[in-house]
C-alpha positions in Angstrom: 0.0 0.0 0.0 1.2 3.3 -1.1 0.0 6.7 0.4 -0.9 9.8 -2.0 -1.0 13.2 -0.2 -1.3 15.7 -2.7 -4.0 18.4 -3.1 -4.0 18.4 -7.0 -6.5 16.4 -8.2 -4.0 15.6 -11.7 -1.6 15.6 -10.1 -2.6 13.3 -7.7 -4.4 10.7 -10.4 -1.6 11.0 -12.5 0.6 9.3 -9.8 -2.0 6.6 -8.7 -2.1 5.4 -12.5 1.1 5.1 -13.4 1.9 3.4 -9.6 -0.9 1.0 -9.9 0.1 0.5 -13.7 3.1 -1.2 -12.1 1.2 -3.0 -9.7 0.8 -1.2 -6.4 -2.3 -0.2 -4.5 -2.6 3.1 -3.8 -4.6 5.3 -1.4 -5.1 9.1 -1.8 -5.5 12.0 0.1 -6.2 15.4 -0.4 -5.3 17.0 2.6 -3.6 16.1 5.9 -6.5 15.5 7.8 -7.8 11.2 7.7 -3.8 10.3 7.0 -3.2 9.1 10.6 -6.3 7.9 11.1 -6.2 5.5 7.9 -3.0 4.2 9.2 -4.9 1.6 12.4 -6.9 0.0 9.1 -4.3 -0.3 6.2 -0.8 0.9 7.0 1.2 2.0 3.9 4.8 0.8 3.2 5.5 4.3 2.0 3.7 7.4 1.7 4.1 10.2 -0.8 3.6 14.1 0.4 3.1 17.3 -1.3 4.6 19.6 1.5 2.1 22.9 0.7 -1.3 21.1 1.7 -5.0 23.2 2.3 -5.1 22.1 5.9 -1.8 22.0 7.1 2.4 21.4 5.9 3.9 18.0 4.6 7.0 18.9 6.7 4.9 18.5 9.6 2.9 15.3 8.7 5.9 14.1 8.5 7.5 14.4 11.5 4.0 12.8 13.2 4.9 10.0 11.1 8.3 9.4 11.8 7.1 9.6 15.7 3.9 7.7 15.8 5.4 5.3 12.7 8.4 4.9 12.4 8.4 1.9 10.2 7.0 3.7 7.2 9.0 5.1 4.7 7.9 8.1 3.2 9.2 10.9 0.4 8.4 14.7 -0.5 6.7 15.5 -3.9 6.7 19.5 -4.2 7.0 22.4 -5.7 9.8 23.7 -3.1 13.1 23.5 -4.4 15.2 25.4 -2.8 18.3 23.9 -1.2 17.1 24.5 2.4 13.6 22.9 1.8 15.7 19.8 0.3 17.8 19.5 3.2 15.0 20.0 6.0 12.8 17.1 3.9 16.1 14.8 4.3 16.7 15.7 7.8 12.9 14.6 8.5 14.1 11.3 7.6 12.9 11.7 3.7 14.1 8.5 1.8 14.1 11.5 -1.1 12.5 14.2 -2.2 11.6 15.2 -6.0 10.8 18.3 -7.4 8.0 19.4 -9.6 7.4 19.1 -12.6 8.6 15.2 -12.2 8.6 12.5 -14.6 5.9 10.2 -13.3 8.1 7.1 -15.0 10.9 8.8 -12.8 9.0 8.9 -10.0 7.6 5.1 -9.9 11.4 4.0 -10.7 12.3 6.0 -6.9 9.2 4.0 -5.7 10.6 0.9 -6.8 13.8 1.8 -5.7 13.0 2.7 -1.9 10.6 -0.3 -1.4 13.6 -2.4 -3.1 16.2 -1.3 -0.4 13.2 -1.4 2.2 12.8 -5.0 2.0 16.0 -6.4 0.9 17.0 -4.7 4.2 14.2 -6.0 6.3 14.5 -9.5 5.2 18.7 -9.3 5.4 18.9 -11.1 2.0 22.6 -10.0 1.9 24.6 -13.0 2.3 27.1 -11.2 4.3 24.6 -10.3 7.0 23.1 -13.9 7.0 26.5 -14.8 8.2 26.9 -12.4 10.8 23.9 -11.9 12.6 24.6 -10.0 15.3 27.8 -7.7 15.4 28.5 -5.5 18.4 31.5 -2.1 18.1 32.7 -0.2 21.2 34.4 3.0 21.0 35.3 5.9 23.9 33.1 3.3 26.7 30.2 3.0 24.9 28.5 -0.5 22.9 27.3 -0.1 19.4 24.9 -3.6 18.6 23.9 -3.8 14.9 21.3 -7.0 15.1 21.2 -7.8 11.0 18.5 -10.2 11.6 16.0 -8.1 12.8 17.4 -4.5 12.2 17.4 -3.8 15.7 20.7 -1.1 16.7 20.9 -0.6 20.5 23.6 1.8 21.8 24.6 1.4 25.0 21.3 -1.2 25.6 19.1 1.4 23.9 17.2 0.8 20.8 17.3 3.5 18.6 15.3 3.8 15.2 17.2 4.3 11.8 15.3 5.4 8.4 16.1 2.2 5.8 19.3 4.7 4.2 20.5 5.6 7.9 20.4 1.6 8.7 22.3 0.5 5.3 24.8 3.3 6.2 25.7 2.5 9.6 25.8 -1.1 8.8 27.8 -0.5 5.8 30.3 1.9 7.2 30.5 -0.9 9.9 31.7 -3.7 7.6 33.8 -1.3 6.6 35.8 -0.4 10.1 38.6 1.6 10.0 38.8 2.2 6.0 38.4 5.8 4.5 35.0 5.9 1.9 33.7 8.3 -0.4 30.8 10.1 -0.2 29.8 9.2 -3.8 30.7 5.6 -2.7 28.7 5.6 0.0 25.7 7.3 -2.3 27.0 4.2 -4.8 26.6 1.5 -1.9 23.8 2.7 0.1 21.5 5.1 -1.9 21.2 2.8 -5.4 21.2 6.0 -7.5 22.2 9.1 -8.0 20.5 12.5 -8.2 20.9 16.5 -7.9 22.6 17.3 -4.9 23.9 13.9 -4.0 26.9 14.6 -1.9 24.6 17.2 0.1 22.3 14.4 0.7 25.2 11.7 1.9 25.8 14.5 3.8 22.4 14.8 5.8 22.2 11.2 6.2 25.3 11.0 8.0 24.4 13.8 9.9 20.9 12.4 11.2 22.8 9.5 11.9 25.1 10.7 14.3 22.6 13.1 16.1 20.8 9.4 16.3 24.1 8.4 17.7 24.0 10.3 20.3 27.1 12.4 19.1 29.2 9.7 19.8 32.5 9.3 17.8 31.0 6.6 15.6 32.3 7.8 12.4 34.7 10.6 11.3 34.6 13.3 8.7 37.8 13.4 6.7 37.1 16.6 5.6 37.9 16.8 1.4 37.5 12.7 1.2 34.7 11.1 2.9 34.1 8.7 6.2 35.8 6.4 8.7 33.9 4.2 11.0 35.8 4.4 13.8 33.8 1.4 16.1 36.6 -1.7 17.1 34.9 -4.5 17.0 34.2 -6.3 20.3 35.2 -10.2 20.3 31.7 -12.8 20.6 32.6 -14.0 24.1 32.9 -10.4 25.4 29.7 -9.5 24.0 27.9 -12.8 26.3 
């Protein structure tokens, strides 16, 4: 199930039939208010939002979701383009946000794209997290558990709650320990594509990320080149 919040009828109907032409079911909303509410009877995987609504702002629809849902993926579909809007959309915990006029083809190909990385990370179809499970870093006196299995990350016995970018980040980075990385391979690696802005929008992940962190030393800005995770590993039987 797919979520439509956009105020333009055309706009609106234009998306819904190209998105069930490739097979998904879509609900759609003209305004903020219902959204929530429709959530307890048929819970989308991700929802789409116009951010300049009649009754209220996509930025902050948004932000109830992330709180009260923090499962679902959502993206911004607008006619704010400016830098700042992009960045504050990301920092919400966007998976991306496109500008109008859009390509409706382009559009369903992001959809595919995000529910793609959604699932393949959910069900931890990468062979290389099949084999480790559970992996647990330490840094500065604090514990850093990455639970591949169930994409659970507690810090310091806490869970905290990633976007699906933020998680295939950290858990990237992780494999990666110690080993300088690019921004544009991390957009490579993490994001599946690339798009206006892209090394401003590594750059925002990263940064949610840490604040989710708790500012903790996880991973280091080498300013002109990329990232370093800087977590050492902590041996199985120390982790028991």
């Amino acid at each position: 199930m797919i979520y439509v919040v956009e105020d333009n009828d055309s706009i609106r109907e234009t998306i819904r039939a190209y998105l069930e032409i490739s097979g998904y079911t879509v609900k759609e909303f003209a305004q903020v208010a219902g959204v929530l509410e429709a959530f307890d009877f048929i819970p989308p995987e991700l929802c789409i939002l116009d951010v300049m609504l009649p009754d209220g702002n996509g930025f902050e629809l948004a932000k109830k979701i992330r709180t009260e849902r923090p499962e679902t993926a959502f993206l911004f579909l607008t006619a704010r383009e400016s830098e700042s809007d992009r960045i504050m959309g990301l920092e919400l915990g966007a998976e991306d946000y496109i500008v109008k006029p859009f390509s409706p083809r382009e559009l369903v190909l992001r959809v595919q794209l995000i529910l793609r990385r959604v699932e393949k990370d959910g069900h931890a179809v990468q062979s290389e997290i099949q084999k480790h499970a559970v992996q647990s870093w330490k840094t500065d006196g604090h514990l850093l558990v990455i639970d591949t299995s169930s994409h659970v990350v507690l810090l310091d016995g806490q869970s905290i709650h990633l976007t699906a970018v933020e998680w295939k980040i950290l858990y990237w980075l992780s494999t990666k320990s110690g080993v300088l990385v690019s921004r544009e391979r991390i957009l490579g690696e993490c994001l599946d594509y690339a798009h206006d802005g892209s090394e401003r929008t590594v750059n925002t992940h990263l940064k949610n990320l840490r604040a989710k962190l708790g500012g903790i030393a996880w991973i280091e800005t080498i300013r002109g080149f990329g990232y370093k995770f800087m977590g050492e590993p902590v041996e199985e039987s120390q982790n028991q």
